[in-house]
Wavefront OBJ file of the C-alpha trace (Angstrom):
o trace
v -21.650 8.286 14.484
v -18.227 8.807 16.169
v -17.223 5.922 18.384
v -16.491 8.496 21.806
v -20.405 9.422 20.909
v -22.069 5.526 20.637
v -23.868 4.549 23.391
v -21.581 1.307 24.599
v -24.142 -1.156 25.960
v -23.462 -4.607 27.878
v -26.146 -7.953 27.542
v -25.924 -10.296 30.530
v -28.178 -12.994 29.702
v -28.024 -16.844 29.532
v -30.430 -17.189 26.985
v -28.752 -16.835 23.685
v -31.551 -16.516 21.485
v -32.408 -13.050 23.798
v -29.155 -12.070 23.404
v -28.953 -12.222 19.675
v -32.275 -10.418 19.222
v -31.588 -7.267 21.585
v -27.753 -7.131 20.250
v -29.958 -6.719 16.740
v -32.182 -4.444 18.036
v -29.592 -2.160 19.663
v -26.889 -2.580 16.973
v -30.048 -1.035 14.387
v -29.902 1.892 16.752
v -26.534 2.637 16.248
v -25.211 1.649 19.834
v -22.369 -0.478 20.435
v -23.077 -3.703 22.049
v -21.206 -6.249 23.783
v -22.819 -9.429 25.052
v -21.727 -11.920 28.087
v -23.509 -14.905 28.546
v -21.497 -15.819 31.956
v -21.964 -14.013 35.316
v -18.623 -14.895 36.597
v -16.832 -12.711 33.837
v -19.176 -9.970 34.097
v -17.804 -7.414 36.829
v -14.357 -7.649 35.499
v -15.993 -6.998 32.128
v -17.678 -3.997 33.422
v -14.473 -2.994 35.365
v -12.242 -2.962 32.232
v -15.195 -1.717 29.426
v -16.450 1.727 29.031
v -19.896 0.839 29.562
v -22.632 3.136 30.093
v -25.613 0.469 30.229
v -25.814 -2.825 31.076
v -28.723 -5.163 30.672
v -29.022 -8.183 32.656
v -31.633 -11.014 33.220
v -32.833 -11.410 36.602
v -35.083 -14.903 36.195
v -35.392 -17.342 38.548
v -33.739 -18.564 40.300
v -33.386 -14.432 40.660
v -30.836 -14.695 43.896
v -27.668 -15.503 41.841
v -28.937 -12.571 39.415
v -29.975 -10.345 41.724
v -26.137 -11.142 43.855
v -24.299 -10.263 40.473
v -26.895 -7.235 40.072
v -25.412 -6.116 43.574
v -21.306 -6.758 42.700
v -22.312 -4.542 39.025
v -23.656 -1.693 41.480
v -20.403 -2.023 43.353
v -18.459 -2.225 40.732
v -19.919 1.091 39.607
v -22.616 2.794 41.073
v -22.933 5.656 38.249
v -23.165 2.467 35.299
v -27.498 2.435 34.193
v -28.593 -1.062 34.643
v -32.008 -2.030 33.126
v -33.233 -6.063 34.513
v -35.030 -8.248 32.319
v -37.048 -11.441 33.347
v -39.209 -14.584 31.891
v -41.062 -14.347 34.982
v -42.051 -10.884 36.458
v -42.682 -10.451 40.253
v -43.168 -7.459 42.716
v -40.658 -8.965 45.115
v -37.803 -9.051 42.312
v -38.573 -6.217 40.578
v -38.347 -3.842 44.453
v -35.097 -5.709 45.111
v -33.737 -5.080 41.567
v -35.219 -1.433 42.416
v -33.337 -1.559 45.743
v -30.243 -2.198 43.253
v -30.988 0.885 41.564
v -31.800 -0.763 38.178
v -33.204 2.268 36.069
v -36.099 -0.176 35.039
v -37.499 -4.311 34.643
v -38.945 -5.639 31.283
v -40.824 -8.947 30.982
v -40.038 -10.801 28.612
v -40.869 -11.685 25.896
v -38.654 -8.879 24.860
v -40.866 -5.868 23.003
v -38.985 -3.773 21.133
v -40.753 -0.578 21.496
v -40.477 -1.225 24.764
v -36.848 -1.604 25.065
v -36.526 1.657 22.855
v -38.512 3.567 24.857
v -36.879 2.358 28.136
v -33.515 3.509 26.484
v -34.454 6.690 25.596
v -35.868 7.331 28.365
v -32.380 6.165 30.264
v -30.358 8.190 27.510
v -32.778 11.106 28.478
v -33.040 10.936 32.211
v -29.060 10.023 33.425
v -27.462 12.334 30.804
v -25.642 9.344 28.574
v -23.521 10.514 25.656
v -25.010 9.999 22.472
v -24.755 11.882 18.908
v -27.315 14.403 18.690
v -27.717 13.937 14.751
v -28.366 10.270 14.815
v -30.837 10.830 17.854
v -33.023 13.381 15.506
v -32.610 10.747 12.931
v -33.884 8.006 15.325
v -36.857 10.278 16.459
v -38.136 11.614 12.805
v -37.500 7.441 11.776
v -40.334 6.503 14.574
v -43.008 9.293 13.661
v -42.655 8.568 9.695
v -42.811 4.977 11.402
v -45.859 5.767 13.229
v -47.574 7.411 10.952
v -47.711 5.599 7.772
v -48.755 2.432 10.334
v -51.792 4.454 11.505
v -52.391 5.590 8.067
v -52.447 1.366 6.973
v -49.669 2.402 4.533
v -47.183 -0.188 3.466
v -43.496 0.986 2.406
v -44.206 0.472 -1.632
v -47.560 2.550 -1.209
v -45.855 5.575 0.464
v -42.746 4.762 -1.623
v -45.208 5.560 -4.745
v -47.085 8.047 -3.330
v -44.175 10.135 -3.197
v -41.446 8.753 -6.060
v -38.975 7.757 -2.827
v -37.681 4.406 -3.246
v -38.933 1.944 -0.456
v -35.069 1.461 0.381
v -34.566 5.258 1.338
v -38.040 5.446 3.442
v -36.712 1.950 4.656
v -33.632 3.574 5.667
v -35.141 6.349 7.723
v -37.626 4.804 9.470
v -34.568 2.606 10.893
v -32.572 5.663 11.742
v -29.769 5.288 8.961
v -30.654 7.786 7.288
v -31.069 11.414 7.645
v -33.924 12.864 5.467
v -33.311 15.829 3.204
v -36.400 19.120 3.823
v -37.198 18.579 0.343
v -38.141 14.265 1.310
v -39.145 15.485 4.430
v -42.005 17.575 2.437
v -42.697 14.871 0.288
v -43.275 12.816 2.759
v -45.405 14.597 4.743
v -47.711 15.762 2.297
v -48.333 12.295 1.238
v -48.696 11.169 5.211
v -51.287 14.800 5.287
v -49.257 16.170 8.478
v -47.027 19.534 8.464
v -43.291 19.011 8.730
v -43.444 19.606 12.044
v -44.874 16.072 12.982
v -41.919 14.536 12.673
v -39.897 16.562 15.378
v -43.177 17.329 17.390
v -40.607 14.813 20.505
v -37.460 16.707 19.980
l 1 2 3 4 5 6 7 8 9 10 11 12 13 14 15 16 17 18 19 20 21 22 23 24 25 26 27 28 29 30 31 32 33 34 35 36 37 38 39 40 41 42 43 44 45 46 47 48 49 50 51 52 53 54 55 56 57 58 59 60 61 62 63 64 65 66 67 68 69 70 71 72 73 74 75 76 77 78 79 80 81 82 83 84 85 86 87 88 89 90 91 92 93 94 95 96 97 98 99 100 101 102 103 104 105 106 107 108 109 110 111 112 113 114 115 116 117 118 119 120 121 122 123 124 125 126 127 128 129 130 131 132 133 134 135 136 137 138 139 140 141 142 143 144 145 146 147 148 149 150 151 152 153 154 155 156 157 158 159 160 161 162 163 164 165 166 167 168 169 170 171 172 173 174 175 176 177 178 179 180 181 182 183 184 185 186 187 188 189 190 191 192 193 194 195 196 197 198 199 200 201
């Protein structure tokens, strides 16, 4: 992926142990990511980057995070923000709403949530992203999904269909593209047509 088309994403959050895991996370999904663990550096962060998303923890005390949610907004009012929290409440999640924060995960941080809450963001405000490693991404989560609902571990479908468990490995995670003729392997050992795997595109 070209670095004008990665998806440049900021992580506001005290709590380095949630920053490391969602900079992994992220970084697997082939968007750049930046992390800040201090609020006072984060607007002028934002001001100077070429940030598309930002995600920032809102937990109590929320006021201070919900203040610096505000001076992001001004800061730039086009820039997605998505709020996280250790402690989930209707009153912070309407004022991070208020905010305009495209959405407000609970933590423990879930990462098919996150994904999906990114997509949706890539989806819904337009954000630049390569189109090939998106298809990648996608056809990675339905071989994903369906070898898990099939009870299939990486060797078995690695020898049902003389792939190594790297390569199926590889797309599942979104590194990879697949080739028609893998694609066809794969799917006959899986028992779907090749369409299954772009059935979301």
């Amino acid at each position: 992926m070209t670095e004008k088309n990665r998806l440049n994403v900021l992580v506001v959050d005290p709590d380095e142990g949630t920053v490391l895991d969602l900079k992994e996370l992220l970084t697997e999904q082939g968007y750049r990511v930046s992390s800040n663990t201090d609020p006072n550096a984060v607007v002028e962060e934002i001001k100077h980057g070429a940030f598309q998303m930002v995600i920032v923890d809102v937990s109590p005390p929320a006021d201070p995070s919900l203040e610096l949610l505000g001076r992001i907004r001004a800061a730039d009012s086009d820039l997605c923000v998505i709020t996280t929290t250790n402690m989930p409440t209707v009153d912070v999640a309407v004022r991070a709403m208020k905010l305009d924060a495209f959405d407000y995960i609970a933590k423990p941080i879930e990462p098919m949530e996150v994904n999906h809450v990114i997509a949706a963001a890539i989806r819904e405000k337009g954000l630049l992203i390569d189109v090939e490693t998106r298809l990648n991404q996608i056809v990675g989560g339905r071989l994903r999904e369906r070898r898990t609902a099939a009870s299939l571990t990486l060797k078995q479908l690695a020898n049902r269909t003389g792939l190594s468990v790297s390569l199926i490995s590889q797309i599942e995670l979104g590194k990879s593209a697949a080739s028609m003729s893998t694609l066809y392997k794969l799917a006959t050992a899986l028992q779907v047509r090749m369409t299954f795997f772009f059935e979301t595109v």
